[in-house]
MMTF fields as JSON, N, C-alpha, C and O atoms, coordinates in Angstrom:
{
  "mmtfVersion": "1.0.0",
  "mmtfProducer": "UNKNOWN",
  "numBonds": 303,
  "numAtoms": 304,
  "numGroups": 76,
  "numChains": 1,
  "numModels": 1,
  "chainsPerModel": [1],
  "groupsPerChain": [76],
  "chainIdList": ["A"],
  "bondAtomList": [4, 2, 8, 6, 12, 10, 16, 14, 20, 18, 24, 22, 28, 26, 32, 30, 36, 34, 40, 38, 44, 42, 48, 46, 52, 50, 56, 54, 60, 58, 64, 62, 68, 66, 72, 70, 76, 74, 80, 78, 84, 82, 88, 86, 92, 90, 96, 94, 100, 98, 104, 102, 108, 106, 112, 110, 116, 114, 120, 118, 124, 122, 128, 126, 132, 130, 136, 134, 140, 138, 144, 142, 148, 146, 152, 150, 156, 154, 160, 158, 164, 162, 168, 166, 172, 170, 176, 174, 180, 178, 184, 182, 188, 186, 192, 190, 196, 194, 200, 198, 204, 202, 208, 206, 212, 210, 216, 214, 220, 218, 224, 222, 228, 226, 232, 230, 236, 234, 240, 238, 244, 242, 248, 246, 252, 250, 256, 254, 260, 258, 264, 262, 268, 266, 272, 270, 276, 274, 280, 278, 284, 282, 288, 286, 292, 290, 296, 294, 300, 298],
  "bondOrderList": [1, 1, 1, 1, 1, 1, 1, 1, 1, 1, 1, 1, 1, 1, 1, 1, 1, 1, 1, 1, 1, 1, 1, 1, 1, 1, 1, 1, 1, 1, 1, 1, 1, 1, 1, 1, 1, 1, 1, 1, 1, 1, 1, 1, 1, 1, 1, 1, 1, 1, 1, 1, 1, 1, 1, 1, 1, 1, 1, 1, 1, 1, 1, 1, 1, 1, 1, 1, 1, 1, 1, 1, 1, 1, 1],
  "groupList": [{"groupName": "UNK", "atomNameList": ["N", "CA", "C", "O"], "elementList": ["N", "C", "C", "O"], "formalChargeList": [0, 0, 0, 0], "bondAtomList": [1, 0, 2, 1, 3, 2], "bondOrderList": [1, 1, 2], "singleLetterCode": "X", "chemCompType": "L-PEPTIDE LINKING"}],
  "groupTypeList": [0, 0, 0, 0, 0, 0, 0, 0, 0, 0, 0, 0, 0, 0, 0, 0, 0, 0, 0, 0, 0, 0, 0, 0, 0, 0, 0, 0, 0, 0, 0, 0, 0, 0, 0, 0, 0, 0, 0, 0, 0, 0, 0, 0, 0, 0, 0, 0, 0, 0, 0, 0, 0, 0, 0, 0, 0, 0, 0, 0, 0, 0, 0, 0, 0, 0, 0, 0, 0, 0, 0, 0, 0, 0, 0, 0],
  "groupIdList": [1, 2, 3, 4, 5, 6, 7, 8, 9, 10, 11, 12, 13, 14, 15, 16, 17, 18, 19, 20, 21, 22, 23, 24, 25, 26, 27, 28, 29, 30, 31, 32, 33, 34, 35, 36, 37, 38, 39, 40, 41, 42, 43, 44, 45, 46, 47, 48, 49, 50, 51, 52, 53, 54, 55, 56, 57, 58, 59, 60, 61, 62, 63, 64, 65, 66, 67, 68, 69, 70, 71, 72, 73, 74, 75, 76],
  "secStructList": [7, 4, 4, 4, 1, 1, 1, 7, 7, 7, 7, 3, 3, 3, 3, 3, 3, 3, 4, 4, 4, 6, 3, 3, 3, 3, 3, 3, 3, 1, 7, 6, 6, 1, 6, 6, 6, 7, 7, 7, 7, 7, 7, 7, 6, 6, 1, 6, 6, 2, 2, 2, 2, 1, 1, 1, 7, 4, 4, 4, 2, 2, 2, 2, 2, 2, 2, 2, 2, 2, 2, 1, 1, 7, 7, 7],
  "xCoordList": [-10.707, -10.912, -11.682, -12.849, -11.144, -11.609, -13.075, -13.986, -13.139, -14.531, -15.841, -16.921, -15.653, -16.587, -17.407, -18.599, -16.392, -16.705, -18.14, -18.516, -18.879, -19.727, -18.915, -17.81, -19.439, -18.548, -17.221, -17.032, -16.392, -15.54, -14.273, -14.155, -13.334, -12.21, -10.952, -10.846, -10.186, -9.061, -7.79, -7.803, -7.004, -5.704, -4.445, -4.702, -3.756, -2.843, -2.726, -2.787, -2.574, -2.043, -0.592, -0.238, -0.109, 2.021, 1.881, 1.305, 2.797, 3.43, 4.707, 5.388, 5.401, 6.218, 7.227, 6.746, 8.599, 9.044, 9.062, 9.363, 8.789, 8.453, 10.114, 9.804, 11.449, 12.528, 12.299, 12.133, 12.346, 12.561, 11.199, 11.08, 10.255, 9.597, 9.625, 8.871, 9.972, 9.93, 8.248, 7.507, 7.936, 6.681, 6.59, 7.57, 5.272, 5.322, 3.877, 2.799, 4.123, 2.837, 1.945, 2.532, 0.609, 0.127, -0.641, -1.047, -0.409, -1.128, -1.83, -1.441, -2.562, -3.466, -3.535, -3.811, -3.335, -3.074, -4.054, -4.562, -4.209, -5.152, -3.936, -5.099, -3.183, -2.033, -0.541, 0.38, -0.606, 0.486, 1.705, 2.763, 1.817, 2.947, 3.459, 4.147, 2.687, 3.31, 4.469, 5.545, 4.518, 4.805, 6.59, 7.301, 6.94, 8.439, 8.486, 9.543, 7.482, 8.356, 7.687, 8.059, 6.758, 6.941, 7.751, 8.711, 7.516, 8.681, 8.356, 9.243, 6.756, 6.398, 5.069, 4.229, 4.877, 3.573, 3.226, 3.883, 1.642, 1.029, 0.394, -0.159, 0.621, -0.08, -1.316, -0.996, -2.752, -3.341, -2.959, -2.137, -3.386, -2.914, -3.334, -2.702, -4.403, -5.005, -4.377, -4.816, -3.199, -2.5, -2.181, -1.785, -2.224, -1.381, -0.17, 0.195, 0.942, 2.094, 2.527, 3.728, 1.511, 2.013, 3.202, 4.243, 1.853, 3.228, 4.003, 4.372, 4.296, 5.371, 6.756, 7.931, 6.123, 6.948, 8.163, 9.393, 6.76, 7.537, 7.804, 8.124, 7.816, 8.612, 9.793, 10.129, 10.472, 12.133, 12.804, 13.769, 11.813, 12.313, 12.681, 12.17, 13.449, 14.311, 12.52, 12.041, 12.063, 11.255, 10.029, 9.335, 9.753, 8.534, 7.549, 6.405, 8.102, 6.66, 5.723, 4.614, 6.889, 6.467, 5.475, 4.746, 5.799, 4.747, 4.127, 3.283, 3.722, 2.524, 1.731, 0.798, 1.891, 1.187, 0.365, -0.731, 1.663, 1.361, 0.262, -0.652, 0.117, -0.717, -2.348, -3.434, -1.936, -3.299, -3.755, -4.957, -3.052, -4.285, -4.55, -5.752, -3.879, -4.682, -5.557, -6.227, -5.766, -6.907, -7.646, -8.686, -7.944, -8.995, -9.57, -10.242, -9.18, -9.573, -10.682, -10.779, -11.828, -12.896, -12.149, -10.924, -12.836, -12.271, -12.343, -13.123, -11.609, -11.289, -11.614, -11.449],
  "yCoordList": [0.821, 1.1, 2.406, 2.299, 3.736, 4.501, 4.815, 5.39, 4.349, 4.363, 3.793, 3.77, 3.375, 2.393, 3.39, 3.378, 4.211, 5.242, 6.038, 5.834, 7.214, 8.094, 8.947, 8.977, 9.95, 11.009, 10.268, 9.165, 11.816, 11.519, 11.966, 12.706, 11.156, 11.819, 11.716, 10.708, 12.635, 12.668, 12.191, 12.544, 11.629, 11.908, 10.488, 10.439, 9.857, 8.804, 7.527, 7.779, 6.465, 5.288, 5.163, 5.087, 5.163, 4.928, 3.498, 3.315, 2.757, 1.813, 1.816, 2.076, 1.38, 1.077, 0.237, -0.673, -0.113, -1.611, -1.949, -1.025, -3.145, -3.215, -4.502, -5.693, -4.221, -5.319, -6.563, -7.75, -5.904, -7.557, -8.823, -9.749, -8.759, -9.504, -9.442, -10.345, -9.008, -8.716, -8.771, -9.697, -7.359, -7.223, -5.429, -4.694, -5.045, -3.823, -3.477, -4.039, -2.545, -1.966, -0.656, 0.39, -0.886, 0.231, 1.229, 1.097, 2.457, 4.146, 4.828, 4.731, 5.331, 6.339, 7.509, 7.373, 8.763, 10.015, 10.655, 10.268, 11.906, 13.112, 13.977, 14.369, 14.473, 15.236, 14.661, 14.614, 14.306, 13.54, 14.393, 13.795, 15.721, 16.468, 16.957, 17.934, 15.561, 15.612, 14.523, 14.821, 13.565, 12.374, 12.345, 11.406, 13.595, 13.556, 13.968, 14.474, 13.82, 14.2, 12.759, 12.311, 12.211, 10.807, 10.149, 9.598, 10.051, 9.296, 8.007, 7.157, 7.637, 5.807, 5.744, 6.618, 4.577, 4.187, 3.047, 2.027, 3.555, 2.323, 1.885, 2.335, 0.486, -0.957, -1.498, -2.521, -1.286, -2.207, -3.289, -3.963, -3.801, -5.164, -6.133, -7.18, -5.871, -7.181, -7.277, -7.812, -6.574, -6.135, -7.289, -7.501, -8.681, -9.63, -9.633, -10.67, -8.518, -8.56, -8.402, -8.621, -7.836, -7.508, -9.107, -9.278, -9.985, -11.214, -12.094, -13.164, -11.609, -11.804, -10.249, -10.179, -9.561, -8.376, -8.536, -8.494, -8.798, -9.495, -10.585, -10.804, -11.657, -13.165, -13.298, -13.932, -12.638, -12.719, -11.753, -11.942, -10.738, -9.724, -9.964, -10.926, -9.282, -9.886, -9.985, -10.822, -8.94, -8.51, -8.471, -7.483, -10.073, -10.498, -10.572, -10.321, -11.13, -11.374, -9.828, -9.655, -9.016, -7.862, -6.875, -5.886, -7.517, -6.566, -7.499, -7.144, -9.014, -9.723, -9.054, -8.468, -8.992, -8.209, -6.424, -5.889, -6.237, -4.65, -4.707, -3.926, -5.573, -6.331, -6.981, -6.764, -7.658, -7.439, -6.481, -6.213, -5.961, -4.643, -4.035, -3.817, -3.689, -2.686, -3.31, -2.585, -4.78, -5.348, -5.238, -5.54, -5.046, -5.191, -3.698, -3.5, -2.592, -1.112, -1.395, -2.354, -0.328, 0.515, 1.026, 1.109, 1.418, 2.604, 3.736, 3.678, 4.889, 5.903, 7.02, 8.19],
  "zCoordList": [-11.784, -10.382, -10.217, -9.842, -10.467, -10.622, -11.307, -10.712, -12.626, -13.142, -12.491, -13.081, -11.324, -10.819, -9.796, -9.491, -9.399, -7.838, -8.685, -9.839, -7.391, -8.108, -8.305, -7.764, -9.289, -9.765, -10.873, -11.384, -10.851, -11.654, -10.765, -9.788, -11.565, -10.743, -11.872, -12.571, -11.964, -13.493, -12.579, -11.4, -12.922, -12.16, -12.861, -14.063, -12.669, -13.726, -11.859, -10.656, -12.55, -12.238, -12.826, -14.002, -12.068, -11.684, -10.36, -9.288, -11.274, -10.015, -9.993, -10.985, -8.29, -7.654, -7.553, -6.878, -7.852, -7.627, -6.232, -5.476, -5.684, -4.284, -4.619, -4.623, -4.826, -5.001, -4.094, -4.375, -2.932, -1.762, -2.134, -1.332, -3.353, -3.506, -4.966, -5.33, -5.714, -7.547, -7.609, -7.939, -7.142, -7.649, -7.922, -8.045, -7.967, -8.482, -7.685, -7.879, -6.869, -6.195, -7.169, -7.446, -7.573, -8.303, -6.842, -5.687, -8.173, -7.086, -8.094, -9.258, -7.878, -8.265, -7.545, -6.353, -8.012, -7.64, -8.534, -9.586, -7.737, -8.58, -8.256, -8.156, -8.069, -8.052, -8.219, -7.403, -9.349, -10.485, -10.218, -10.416, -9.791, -9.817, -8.529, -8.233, -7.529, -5.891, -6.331, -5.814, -6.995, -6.589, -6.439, -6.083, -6.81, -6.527, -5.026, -4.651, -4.113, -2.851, -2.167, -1.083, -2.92, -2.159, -1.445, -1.985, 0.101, 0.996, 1.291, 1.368, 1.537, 1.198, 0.815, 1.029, 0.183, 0.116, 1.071, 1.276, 1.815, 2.701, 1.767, 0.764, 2.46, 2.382, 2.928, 3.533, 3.021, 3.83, 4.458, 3.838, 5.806, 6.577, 5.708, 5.57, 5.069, 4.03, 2.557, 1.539, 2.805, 0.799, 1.02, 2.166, -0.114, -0.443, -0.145, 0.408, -0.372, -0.206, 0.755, 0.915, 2.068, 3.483, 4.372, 5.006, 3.678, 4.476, 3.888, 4.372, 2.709, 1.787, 1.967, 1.606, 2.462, 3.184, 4.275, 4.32, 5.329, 6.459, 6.67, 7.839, 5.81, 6.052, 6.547, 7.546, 5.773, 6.664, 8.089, 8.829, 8.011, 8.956, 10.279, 10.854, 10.835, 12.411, 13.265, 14.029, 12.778, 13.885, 13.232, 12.993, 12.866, 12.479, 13.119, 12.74, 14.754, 15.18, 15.998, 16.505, 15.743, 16.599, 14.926, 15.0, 13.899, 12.843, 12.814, 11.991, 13.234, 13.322, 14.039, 13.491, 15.261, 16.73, 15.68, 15.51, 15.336, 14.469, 13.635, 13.898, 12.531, 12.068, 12.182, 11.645, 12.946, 13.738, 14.42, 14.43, 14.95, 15.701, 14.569, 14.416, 13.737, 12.428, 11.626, 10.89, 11.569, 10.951, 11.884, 11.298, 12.88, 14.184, 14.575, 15.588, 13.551, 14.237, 13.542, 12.777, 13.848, 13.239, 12.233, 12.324, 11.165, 9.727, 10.541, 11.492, 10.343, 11.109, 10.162, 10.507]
}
C-alpha cells in the first residue's frame, strides 16, 4: 500500500480484531508509539465490513440514512 504513494513514508502495519464479525481490520501508522491511546478506528462507508457491521443493530436503519449521506459528501 504504502510503496505505491510518491515519496516515502516509514511507519508499521498492526491490525485490529473487529469480534462481532471474526475479522481483523488492518492500520498503518507513522507514529507506532501513539497507538496505546487509541479510542477507535474509522471505517470508510465503502469498507466491506461497514454492512456486515450494521446487520443486526437496533438502529439499523438510522446508520443506513448515516451511511449514505457520508457516501454522498465531497472529500473534505
Amino acid at each position: 500500500m504504502q510503496k505505491n504513494w510518491i515519496g516515502r513514508s516509514e511507519g508499521t502495519e498492526f491490525s485490529f480484531e473487529v469480534p462481532s464479525i471474526n475479522e481483523r481490520v488492518s492500520v498503518y501508522t507513522t507514529r507506532v508509539d501513539t497507538i496505546y491511546g487509541v479510542s477507535y478506528v474509522v471505517l470508510a462507508p465503502e469498507h466491506p465490513y461497514v454492512e456486515r457491521l450494521i446487520e443486526n443493530a437496533s438502529n439499523k436503519a438510522e446508520l443506513e440514512a448515516f451511511i449514505t449521506r457520508m457516501r454522498n459528501m465531497s472529500d473534505i
